[in-house]
C-alpha positions in Angstrom: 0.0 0.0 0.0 1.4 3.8 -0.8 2.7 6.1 2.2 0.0 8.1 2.8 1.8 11.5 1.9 -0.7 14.0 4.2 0.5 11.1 7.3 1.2 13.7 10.4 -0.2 16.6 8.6 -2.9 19.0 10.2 -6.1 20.7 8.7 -6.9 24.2 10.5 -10.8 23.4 10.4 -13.3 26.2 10.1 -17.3 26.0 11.9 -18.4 29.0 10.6 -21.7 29.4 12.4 -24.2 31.8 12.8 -24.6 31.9 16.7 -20.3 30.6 17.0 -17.3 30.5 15.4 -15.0 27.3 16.1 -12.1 26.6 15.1 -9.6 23.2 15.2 -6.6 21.3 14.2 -7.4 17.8 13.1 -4.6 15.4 11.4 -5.5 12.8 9.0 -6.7 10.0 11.8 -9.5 12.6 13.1 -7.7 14.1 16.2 -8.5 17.3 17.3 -5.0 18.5 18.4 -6.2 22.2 19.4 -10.0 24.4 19.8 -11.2 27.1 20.0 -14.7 28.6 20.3 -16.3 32.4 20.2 -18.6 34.2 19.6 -19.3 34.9 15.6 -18.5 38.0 14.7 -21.2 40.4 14.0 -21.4 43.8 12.0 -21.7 44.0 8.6 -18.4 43.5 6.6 -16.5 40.5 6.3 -13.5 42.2 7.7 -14.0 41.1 11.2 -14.7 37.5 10.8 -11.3 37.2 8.5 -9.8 39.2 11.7 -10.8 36.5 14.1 -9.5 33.6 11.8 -6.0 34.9 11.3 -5.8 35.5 15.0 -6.7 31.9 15.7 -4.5 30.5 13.5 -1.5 32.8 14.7 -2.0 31.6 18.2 -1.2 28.4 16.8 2.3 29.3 14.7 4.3 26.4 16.7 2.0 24.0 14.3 2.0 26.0 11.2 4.6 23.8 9.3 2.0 20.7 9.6 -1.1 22.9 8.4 -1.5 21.5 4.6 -5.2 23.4 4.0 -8.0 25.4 6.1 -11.3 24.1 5.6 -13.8 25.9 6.5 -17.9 24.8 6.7 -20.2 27.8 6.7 -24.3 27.6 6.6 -25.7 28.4 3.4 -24.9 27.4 -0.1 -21.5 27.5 -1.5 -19.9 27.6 -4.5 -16.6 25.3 -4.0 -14.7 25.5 -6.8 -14.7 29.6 -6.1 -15.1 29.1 -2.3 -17.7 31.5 -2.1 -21.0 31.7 0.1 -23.7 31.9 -2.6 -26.3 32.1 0.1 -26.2 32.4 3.8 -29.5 33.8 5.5 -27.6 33.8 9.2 -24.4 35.6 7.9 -25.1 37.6 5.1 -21.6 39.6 5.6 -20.0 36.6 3.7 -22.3 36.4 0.8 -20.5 36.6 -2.9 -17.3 37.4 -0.5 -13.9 36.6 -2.3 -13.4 34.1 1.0 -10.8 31.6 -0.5 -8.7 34.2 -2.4 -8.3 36.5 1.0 -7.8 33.5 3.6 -5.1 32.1 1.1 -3.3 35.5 0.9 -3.1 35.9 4.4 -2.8 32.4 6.1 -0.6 30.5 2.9 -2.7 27.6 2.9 -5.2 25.9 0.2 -8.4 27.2 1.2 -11.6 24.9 0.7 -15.1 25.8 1.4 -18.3 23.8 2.3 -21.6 23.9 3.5 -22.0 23.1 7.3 -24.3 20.6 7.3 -22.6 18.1 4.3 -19.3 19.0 6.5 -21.4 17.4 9.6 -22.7 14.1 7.4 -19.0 13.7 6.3 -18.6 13.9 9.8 -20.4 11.3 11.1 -19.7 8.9 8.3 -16.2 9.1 9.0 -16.0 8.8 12.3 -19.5 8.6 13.7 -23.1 7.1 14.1 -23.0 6.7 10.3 -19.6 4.7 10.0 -20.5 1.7 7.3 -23.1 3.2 5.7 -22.8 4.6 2.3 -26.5 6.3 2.2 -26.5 8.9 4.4 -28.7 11.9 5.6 -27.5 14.5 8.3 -29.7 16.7 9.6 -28.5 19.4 11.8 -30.4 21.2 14.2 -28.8 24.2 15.4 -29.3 28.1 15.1 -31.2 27.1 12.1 -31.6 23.9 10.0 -29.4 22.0 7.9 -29.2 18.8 6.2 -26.1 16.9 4.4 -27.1 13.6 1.8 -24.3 11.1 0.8 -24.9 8.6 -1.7 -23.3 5.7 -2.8 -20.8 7.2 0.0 -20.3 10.4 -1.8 -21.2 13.6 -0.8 -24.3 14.3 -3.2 -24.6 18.2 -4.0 -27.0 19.2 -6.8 -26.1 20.7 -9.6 -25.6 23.9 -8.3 -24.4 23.3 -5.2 -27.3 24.1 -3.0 -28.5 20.0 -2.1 -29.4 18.9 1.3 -31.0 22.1 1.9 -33.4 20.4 4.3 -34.2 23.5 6.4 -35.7 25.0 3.9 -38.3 22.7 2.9 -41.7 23.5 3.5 -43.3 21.0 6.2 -46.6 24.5 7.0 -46.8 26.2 4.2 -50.2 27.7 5.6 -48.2 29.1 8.9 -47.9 32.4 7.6 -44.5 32.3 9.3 -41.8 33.7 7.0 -38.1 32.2 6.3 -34.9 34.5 6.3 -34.4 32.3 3.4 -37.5 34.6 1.9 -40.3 31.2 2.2 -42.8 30.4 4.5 -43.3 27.6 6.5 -39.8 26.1 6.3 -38.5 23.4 9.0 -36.0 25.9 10.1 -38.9 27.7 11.1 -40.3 25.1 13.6 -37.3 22.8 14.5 -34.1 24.7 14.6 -32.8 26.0 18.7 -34.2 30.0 17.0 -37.5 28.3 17.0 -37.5 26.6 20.0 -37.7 30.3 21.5 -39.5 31.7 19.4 -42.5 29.3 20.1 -41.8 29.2 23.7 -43.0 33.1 23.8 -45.9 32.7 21.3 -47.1 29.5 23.6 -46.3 31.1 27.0 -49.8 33.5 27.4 -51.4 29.7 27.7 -49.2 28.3 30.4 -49.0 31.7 33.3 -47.6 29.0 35.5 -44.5 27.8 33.7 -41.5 28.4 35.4 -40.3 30.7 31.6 -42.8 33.3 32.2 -41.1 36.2 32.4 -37.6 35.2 31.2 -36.2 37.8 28.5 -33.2 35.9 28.2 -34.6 32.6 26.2 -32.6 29.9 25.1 -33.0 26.6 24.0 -31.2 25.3 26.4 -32.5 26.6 29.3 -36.3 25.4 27.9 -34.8 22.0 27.6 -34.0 22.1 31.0 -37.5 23.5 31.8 -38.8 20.6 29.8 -36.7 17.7 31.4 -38.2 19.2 35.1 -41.6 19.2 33.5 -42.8 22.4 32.6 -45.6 21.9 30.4 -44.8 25.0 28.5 -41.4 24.0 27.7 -42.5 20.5 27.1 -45.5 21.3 24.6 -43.0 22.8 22.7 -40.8 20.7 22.3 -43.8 18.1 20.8 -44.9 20.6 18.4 -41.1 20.3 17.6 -41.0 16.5 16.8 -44.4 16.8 14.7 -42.5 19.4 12.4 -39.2 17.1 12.4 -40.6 14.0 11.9 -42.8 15.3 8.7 -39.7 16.6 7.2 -38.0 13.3 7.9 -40.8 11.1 6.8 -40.4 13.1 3.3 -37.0 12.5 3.5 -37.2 9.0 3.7 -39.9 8.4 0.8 -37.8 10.8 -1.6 -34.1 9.3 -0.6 -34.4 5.8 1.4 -31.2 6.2 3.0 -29.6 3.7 5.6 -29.6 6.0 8.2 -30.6 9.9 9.3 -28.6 11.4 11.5 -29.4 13.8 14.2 -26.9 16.0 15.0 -26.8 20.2 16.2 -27.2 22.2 19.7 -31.0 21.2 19.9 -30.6 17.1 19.8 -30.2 18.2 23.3 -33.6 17.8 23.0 -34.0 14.3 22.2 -35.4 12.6 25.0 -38.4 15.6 25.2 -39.1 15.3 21.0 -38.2 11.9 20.0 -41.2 10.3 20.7 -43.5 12.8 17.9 -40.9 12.1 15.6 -40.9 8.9 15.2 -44.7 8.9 15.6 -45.3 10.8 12.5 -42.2 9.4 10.4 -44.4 6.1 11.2 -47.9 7.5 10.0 -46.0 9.2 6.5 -43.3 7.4 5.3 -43.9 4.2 3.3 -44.0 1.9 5.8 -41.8 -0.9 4.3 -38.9 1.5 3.7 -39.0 3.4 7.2 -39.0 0.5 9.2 -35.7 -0.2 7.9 -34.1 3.1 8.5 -32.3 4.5 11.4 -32.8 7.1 13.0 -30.0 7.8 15.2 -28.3 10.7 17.2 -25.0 12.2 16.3 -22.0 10.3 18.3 -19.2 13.4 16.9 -20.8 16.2 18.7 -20.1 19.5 18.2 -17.4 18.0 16.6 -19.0 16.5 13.1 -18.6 19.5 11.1 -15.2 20.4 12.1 -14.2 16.5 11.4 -15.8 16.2 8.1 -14.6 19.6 7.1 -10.8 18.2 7.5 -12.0 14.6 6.2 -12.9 16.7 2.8 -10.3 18.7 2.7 -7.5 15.7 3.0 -9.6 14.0 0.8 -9.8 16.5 -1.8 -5.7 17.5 -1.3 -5.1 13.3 -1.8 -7.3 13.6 -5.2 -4.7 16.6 -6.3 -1.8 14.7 -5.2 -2.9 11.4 -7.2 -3.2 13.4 -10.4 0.0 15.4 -10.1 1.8 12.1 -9.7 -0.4 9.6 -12.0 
């Protein structure tokens, strides 16, 4: 068998998100050798969130002759030949932003781009709940909602880039609500950790004796924790939740059959208070033959998935260069 030639070498990973920014070295095997988390940058130029990358990696210079690429996973639609954010409803600062071409100026390293959630299924393939499987869906549940599809054990997405975006499929389309993404009724709307708060407050005028009244300072995870004591605000919401998720799986399963979905984000937290709507209405919508023999399982890479498959693609696509230059 070859030497691997990337053997020892580091990826400075990228988790672009909308709520954090997180940033890691992982070598070929899938350790995380260093991390760091923040705050994303806010304001409205791009300036500031290339600011805090630099920094990151500076911190790290005794490492730097390892670093082969930065990969970085942001969420929204990419284009990743150009490494540009074609859409991003939660950071539009980056949108149609020269990204690779700036990074790669300042850092010195390749510079790969890729949407957050097909960096999570990656992920999880790799190294997690999804390891032997070759059909894959990922959806993540965090600030908003994201989704990553794998096929035939490749990363499957679209013509133009934009696949997988399961957040934005319609599960209300009568809701009225409307989508940053400019739609109404999207899953984002109803199952992402945003959500979670936002229907807590809508809901709370019926429940004057849960223990939320009165909070300004919402969070999912504080209504989780509400939920796991019993609150019945808390925990109605988090049914409604599990209706919304499990129609938006149940369509995921009749239009893809894949092995297994994958649960992954901040609000899998969750689980234990939704789990039990989702599966109900994956059973009452999804062809019965096929759902039975999909798994629906939570993420085992944590936090983590994104930042792992981010550096799994990034090796992987470094290997395909390094097979061609030498074939």
């Amino acid at each position: 068998m070859p030497k691997n030639p990337f053997s020892g070498s580091l990826v400075f990973a990228v988790d672009l998100g909308g709520t954090h920014l997180r940033v890691a070295l992982v070598d070929d095997t899938g350790r995380i050798l260093k991390q760091i988390k923040q705050e994303t940058p806010k304001g409205d130029s791009a300036e500031c969130v290339i600011a805090a990358l630099v920094d990151a990696a500076r911190n790290w210079d005794s490492y730097k002759e390892a670093v082969v690429a930065t990969s970085i996973m942001v969420p929204g639609a990419v284009d990743r030949d150009k490494a540009v954010v074609l859409q991003a409803p939660n950071l539009p600062s980056l949108i149609n932003y020269a990204l690779k071409s700036e990074l790669q100026k300042r850092l010195g390293w390749p510079v790969f781009l890729e949407n957050d959630a097909n960096a999570a299924a990656v992920g999880e393939m790799w190294l997690g709940a999804a390891r032997g499987c070759s059909d894959v869906v990922s959806v993540t549940l965090g600030t908003g909602v994201g989704g990553g599809v794998i096929l035939d054990g490749k990363l499957w997405r679209g013509s133009h880039g934009s696949a997988g975006e399961i957040g934005h499929t319609a599960v209300d389309p009568f809701s009225g609500l409307k989508c940053k993404c400019g739609n109404t009724g999207c899953l984002e709307l109803f199952a992402s950790a945003t959500a979670i708060v936002r229907m807590t407050r809508e809901a709370s005028p019926r429940y004057p004796e849960s223990v939320l009244q009165g909070k300004e300072d919402l969070t999912a995870e504080r209504i989780f924790v509400a939920g796991k004591q019993g609150d019945e605000l808390a925990l109605e919401i988090f049914r409604r939740m599990g209706v919304y998720l499990g129609i938006g799986l149940a369509n995921l399963i009749n239009l893809i059959d894949p092995q297994i979905i994958v649960i992954a984000g901040g609000a899998v937290n969750g689980w234990d208070l939704f789990a039990e709507e989702m599966y109900r209405q994956v059973e009452e919508r999804a062809f019965r033959t096929i759902s039975q023999q999909v798994k629906i399982a939570r993420a085992e890479c944590g936090d983590n998935a994104g930042l792992l498959g981010a550096a799994r693609l990034a090796f992987d696509e470094l290997d395909r260069i390094y097979k061609i230059a030498h074939d």
